[in-house]
VOPAGU-2260 file (C-alpha; in pm, 1 decimal, decimal comma):
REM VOPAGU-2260
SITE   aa  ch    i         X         Y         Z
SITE  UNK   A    0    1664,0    4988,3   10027,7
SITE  UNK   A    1    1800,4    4943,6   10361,1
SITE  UNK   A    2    2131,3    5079,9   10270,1
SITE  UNK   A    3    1948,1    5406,5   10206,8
SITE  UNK   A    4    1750,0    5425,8   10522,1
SITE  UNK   A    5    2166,3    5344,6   10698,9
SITE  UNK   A    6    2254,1    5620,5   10571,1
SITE  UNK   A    7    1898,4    5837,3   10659,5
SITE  UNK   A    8    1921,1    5730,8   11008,3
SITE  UNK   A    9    2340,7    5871,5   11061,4
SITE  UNK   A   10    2212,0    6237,5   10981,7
SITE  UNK   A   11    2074,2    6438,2   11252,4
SITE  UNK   A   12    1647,7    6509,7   11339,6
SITE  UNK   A   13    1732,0    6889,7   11191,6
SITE  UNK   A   14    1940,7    6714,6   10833,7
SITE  UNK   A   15    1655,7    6461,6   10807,4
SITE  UNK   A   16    1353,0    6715,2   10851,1
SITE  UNK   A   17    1475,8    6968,4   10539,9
SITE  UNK   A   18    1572,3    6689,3   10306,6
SITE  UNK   A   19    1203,3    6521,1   10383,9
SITE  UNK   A   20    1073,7    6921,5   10297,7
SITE  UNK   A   21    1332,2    6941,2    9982,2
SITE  UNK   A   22    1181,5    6563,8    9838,0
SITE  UNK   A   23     847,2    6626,8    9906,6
SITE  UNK   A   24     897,4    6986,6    9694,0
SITE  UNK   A   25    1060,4    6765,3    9427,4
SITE  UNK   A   26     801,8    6496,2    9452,6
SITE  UNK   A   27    1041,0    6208,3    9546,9
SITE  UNK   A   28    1166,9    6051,5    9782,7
SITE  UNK   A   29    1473,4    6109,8   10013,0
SITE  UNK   A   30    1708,7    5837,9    9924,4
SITE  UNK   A   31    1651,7    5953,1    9563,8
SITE  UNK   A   32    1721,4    6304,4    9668,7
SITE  UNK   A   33    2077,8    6172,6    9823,4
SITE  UNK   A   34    2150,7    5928,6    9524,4
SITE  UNK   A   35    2098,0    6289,5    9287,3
SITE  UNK   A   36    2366,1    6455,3    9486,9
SITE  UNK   A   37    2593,9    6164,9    9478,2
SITE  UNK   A   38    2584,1    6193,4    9153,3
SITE  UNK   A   39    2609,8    6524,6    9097,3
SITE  UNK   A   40    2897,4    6559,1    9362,6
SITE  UNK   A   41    3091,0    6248,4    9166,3
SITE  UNK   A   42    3005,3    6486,6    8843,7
SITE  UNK   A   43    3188,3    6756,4    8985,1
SITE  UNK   A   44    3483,2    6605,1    9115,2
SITE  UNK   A   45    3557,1    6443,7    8775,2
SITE  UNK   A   46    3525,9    6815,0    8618,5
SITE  UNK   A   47    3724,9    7011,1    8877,9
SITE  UNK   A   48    4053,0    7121,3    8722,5
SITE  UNK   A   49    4300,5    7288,1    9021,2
SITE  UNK   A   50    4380,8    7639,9    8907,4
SITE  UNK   A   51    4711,1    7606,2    9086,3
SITE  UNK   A   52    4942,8    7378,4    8877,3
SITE  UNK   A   53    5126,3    7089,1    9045,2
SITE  UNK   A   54    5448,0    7149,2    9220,7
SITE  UNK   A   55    5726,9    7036,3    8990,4
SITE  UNK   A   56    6089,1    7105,7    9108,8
SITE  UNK   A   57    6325,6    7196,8    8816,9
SITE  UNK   A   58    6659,1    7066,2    9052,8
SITE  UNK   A   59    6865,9    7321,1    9139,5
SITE  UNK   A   60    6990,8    7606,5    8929,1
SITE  UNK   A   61    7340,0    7749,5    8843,7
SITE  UNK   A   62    7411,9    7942,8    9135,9
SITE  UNK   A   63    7272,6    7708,8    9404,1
SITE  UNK   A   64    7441,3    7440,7    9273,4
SITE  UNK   A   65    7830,3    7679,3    9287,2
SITE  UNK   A   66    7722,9    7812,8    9643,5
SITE  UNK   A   67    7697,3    7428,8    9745,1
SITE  UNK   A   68    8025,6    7342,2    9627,0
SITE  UNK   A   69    8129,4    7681,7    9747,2
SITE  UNK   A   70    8014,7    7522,5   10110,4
SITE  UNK   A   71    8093,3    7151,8   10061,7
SITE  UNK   A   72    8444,9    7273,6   10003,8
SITE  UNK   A   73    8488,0    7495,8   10278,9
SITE  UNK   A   74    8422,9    7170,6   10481,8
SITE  UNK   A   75    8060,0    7228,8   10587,0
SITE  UNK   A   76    7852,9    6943,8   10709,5
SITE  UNK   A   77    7513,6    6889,7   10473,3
SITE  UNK   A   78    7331,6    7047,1   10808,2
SITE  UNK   A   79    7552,8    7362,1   10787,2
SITE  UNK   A   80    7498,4    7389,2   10431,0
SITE  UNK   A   81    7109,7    7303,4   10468,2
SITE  UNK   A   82    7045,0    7614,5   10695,3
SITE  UNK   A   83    7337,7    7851,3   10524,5
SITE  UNK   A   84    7086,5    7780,6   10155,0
SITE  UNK   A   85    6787,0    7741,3   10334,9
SITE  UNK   A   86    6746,3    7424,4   10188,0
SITE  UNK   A   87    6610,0    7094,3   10341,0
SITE  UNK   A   88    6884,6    6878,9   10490,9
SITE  UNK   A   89    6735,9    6615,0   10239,2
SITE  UNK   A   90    6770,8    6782,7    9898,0
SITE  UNK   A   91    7149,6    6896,6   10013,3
SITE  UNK   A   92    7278,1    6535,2   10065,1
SITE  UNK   A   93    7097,0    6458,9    9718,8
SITE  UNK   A   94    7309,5    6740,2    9564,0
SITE  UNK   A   95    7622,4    6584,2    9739,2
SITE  UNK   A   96    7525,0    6206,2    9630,6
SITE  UNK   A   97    7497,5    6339,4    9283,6
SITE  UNK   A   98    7795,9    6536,0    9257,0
SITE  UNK   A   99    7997,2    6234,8    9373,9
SITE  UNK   A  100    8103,7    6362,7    9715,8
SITE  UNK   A  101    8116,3    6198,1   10068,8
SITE  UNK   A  102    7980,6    6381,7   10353,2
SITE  UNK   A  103    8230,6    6624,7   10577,4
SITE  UNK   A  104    8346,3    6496,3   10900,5
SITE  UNK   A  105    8133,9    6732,7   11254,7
SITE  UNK   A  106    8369,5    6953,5   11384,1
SITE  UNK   A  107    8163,0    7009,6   11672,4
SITE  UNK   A  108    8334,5    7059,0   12021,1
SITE  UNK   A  109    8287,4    6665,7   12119,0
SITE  UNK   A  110    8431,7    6541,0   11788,9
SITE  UNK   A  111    8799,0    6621,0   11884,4
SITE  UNK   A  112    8748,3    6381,2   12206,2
SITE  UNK   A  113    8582,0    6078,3   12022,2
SITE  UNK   A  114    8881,5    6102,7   11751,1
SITE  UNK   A  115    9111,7    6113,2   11966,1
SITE  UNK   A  116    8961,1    5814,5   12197,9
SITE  UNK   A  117    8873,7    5604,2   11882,3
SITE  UNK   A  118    9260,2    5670,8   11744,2
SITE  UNK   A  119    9352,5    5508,2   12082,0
SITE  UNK   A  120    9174,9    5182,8   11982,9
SITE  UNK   A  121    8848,2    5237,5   12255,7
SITE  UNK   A  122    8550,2    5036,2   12142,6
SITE  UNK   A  123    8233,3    5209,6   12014,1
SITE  UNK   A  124    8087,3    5119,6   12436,4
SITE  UNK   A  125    8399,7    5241,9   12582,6
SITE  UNK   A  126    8388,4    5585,3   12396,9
SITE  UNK   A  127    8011,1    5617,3   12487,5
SITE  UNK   A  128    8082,1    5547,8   12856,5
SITE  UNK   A  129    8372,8    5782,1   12873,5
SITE  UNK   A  130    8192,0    6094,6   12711,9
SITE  UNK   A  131    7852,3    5999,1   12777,5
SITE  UNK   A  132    7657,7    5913,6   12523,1
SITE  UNK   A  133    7471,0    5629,2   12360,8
SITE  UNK   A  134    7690,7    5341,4   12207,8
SITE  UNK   A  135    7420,6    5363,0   11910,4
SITE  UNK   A  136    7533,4    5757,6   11882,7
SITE  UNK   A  137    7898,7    5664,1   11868,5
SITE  UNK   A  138    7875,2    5411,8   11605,4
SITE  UNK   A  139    7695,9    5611,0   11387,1
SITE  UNK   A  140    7904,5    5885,2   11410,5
SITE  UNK   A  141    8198,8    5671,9   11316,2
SITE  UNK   A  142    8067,5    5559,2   11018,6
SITE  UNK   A  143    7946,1    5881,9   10925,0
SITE  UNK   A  144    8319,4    6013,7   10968,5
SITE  UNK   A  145    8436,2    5673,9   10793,3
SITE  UNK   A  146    8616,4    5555,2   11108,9
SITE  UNK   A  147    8664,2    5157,2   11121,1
SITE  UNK   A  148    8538,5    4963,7   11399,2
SITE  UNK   A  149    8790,8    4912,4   11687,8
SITE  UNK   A  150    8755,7    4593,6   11874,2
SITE  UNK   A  151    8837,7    4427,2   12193,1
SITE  UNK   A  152    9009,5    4165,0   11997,8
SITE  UNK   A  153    9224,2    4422,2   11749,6
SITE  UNK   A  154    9308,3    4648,5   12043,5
SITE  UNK   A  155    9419,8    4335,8   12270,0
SITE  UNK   A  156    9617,8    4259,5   11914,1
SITE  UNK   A  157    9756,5    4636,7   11889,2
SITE  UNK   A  158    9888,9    4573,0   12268,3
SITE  UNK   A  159   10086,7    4305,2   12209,4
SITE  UNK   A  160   10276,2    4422,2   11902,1
């Protein structure tokens, strides 16, 4: 019983005063009058079908998937691609995975710089310091471009040969 008069004393003086006039129509009392529309509101949840059906994505059709490749092999990056289909940047690097491919190398402005510093044997720190960025930023964009890591030690190595 106390549970009921929690959950009384949470509505407001206005709430309180019509369900005390809509039980004493009824004949009962209030906490009955909530446990009824409980009910009744768990009743119609169970019965409510959606008249919009769920959202199931076929995968891409013929078309899409040719004007991908199309893109891929003009050299595209997944982003480029994403906003030339209008596509999430997700579902295109799903369509890449799937067909087997690896992502195309940026061929924005600062790429040409970090190749060219990373093909002199720089370290991930020394290419962020020189163009400045983020070490974090230069290391991921060398893996993403499948770049291998350049050392201290292998460039000391390189010098000597």
């Amino acid at each position: 019983m106390s549970g009921h008069v929690n959950v009384v004393t949470r509505l407001s003086r206005n709430t309180y005063l019509i369900l005390e006039q809509l039980a004493d129509s009824r004949g009962c009392q209030i906490h009955h009058l909530l446990e009824e529309l409980a009910d009744q509101t768990a009743s119609a949840a169970r019965e409510y079908v959606s008249p919009v059906p769920p959202r199931r994505s076929a995968g891409p059709d013929q078309t899409q998937v040719e004007q991908f490749l199309r893109l891929h092999a003009e050299g595209l990056t997944d982003h480029e691609i994403a906003i030339a289909m209008n596509a999430p940047y997700s579902t295109v690097g799903a369509w890449r995975r799937t067909h087997g491919l690896s992502p195309n190398p940026s061929q924005r402005s600062g790429d040409a710089a970090r190749r060219r510093l990373h093909a002199e044997g720089l370290t991930d720190r020394q290419i962020a310091e020189k163009i400045g960025m983020g070490r974090a930023a230069i290391s991921v964009w060398r893996r993403k471009n499948g770049l291998p890591i350049n050392s201290a030690r292998a460039r000391a190595d390189k010098a000597a040969a």
